[in-house]
TORZA-523350 format. One record per residue (C-alpha): x, y, z. Coordinates in Angstrom, 2 decimals. Layout:
<sites>
SITE    east   north      up
SITE       X       Y       Z
...
</sites>
This chain:
<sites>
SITE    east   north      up
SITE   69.32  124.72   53.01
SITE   70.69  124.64   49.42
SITE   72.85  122.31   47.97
SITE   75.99  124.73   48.30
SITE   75.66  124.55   52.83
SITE   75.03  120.58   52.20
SITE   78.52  120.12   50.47
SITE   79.95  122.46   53.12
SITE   78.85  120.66   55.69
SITE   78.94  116.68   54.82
SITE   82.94  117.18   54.61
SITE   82.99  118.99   58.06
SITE   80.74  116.34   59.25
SITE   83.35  113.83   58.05
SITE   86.43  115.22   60.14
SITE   84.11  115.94   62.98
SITE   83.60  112.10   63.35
SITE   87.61  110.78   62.10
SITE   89.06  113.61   64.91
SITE   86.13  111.92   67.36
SITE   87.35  108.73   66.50
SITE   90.66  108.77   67.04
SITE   92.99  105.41   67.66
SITE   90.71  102.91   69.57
SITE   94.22  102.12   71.17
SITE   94.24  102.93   75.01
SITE   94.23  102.05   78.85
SITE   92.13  101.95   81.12
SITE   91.22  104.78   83.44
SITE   92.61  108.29   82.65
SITE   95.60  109.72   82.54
SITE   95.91  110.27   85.73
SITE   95.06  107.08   87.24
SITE   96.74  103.71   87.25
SITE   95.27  100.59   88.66
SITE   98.76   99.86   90.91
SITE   99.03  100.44   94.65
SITE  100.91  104.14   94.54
SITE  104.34  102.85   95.64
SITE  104.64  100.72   91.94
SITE  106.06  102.98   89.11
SITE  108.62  101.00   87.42
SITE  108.19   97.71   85.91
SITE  111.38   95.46   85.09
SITE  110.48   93.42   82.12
SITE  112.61   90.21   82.60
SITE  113.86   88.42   79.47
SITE  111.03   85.95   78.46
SITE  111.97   82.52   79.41
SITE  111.85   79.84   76.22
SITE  110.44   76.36   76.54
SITE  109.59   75.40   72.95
SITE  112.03   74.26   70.70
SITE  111.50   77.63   68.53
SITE  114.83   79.35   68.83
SITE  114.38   83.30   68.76
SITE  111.06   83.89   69.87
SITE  111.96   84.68   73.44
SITE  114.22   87.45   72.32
SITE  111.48   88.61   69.64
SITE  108.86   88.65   72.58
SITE  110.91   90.58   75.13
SITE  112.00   93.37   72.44
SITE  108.68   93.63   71.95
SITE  106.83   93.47   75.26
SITE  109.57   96.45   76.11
SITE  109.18   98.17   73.39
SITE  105.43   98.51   74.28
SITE  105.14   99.58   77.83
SITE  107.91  102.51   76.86
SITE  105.57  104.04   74.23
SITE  102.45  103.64   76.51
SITE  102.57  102.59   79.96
SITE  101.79  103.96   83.52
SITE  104.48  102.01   84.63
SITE  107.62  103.24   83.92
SITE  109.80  100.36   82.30
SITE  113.42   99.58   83.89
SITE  116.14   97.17   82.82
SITE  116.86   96.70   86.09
SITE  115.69   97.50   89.77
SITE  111.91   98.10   89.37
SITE  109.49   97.93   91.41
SITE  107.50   95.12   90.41
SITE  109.32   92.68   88.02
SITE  107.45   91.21   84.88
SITE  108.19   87.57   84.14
SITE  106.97   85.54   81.01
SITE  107.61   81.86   80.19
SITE  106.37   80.87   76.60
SITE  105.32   77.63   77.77
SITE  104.60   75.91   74.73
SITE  103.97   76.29   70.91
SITE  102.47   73.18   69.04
SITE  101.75   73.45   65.11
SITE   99.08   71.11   63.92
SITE   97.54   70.48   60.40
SITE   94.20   72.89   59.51
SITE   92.92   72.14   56.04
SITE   94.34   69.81   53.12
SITE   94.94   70.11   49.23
SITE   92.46   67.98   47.24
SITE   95.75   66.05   46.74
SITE   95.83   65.00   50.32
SITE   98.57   67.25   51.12
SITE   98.69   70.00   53.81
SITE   97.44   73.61   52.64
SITE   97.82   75.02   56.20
SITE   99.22   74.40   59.47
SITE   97.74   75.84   62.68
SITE  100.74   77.13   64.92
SITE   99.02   77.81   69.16
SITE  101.45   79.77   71.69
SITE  101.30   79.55   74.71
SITE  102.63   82.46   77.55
SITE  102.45   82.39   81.09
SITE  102.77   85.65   82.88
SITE  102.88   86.94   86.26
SITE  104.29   90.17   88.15
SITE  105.75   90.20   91.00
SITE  106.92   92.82   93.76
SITE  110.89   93.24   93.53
SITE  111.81   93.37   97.24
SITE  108.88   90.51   98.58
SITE  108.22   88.49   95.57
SITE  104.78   88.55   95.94
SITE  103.22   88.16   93.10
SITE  100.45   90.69   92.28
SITE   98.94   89.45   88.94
SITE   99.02   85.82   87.03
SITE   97.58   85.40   83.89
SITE   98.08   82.74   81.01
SITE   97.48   83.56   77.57
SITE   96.97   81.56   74.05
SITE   97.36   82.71   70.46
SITE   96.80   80.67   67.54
SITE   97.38   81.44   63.65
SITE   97.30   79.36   60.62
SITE   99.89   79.70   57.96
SITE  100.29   78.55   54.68
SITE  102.38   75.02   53.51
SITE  104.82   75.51   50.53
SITE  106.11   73.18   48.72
SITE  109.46   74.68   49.91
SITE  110.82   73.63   53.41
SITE  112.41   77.09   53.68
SITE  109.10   78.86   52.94
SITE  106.76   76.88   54.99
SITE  108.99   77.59   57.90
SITE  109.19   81.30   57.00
SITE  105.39   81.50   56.79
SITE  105.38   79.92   60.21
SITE  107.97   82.59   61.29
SITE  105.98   85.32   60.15
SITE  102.54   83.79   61.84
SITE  104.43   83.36   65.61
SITE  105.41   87.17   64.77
SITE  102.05   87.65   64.84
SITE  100.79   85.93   67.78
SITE  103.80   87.78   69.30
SITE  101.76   91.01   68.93
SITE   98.66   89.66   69.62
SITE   99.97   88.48   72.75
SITE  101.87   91.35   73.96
SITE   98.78   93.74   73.00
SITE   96.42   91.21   75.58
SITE   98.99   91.14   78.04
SITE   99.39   94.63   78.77
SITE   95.64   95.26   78.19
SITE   95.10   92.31   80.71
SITE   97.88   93.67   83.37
SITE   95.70   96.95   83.59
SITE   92.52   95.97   83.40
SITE   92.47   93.03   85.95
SITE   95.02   94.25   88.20
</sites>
C-alpha cells in the first residue's frame, strides 16, 4: 500500500473506533430487559429526606435523582402513584480538615455524604432493595467565609452526582 491508502485509511480507522466507542453511560441488560418483577413500571421518587444541618441539598438531590431516571430509566418515573416508591434519607454529611498551609492553617477540608436508600412496593411496603451509599470530596479553604462555603457548595454538588449516578447504577444492577 502507498502512502496515499495509509492516510485514507488511519482517519477511517479513527471514526471506526469513536462511533464503536460511544458514551460508556448505560444499564444493565438490553433494551428490552429490566431487572424488576414485570408488574413494576413506575417508580415514585419521594422527596429526599434531610438530616444534616445543610439546608438545600435535599431539594438539589431529588431534582436531580428525577431528573435522571426520566432521561434513562426502565422504570417509568411518577410524582405520584407508582408502583414501587423510591425513598432517600441523606443521613449525614461531616466536613473534616485534609491538608494544611505551611502556616498551620487549613488548605482543604474533606466534606463525606452520606445517603440511605431503599425502594419499596406502593400497595405492601415491602421493600425490594436497600442500599447505603458514601461520597466524599475535598474542597479548597479561602480566606473568605463566603468562598470557603461556596467551594463546599460546589463539592456536595458533586457528590450529589456521584451519588445519584451509583444509585441508579446500584438499583439495576443488584436488584
Amino acid at each position: 500500500m502507498g502512502s496515499k491508502s495509509s492516510s485514507i485509511l488511519t482517519p477511517l480507522l479513527l471514526a471506526s473506533l469513536v462511533f464503536m466507542g460511544g458514551c460508556g453511560y448505560r444499564f444493565s441488560g438490553g433494551t428490552e430487559t429490566t431487572p424488576f418483577p414485570a408488574d413494576i413500571k413506575t417508580v415514585e421518587i419521594r422527596s429526599a429526606i434531610n438530616n444534616t444541618t445543610i439546608t438545600g441539598i435535599e431539594t438539589e438531590l431529588t431534582n436531580d435523582m428525577r431528573h435522571e431516571f426520566a432521561l434513562g430509566s426502565k422504570l417509568k418515573p411518577v410524582r405520584t402513584g407508582g408502583d414501587v416508591i423510591l425513598n432517600t434519607l441523606i443521613g449525614a454529611y461531616q466536613d473534616t480538615p485534609a491538608a494544611y498551609r505551611a502556616d498551620g492553617k487549613e488548605l482543604t477540608r474533606m466534606g463525606t455524604l452520606k445517603l440511605q436508600c431503599h425502594l419499596e412496593r406502593a400497595e405492601s411496603k415491602q421493600v425490594l432493595w436497600k442500599k447505603d451509599f458514601l461520597a466524599s470530596r475535598t474542597y479548597l479553604v479561602t480566606d473568605s467565609i463566603s468562598g470557603t462555603l461556596d467551594n463546599r457548595r460546589h463539592a456536595i454538588s458533586q457528590m450529589i452526582k456521584d451519588l445519584i449516578v451509583r444509585v441508579q447504577s446500584s438499583l439495576y444492577d443488584d436488584f
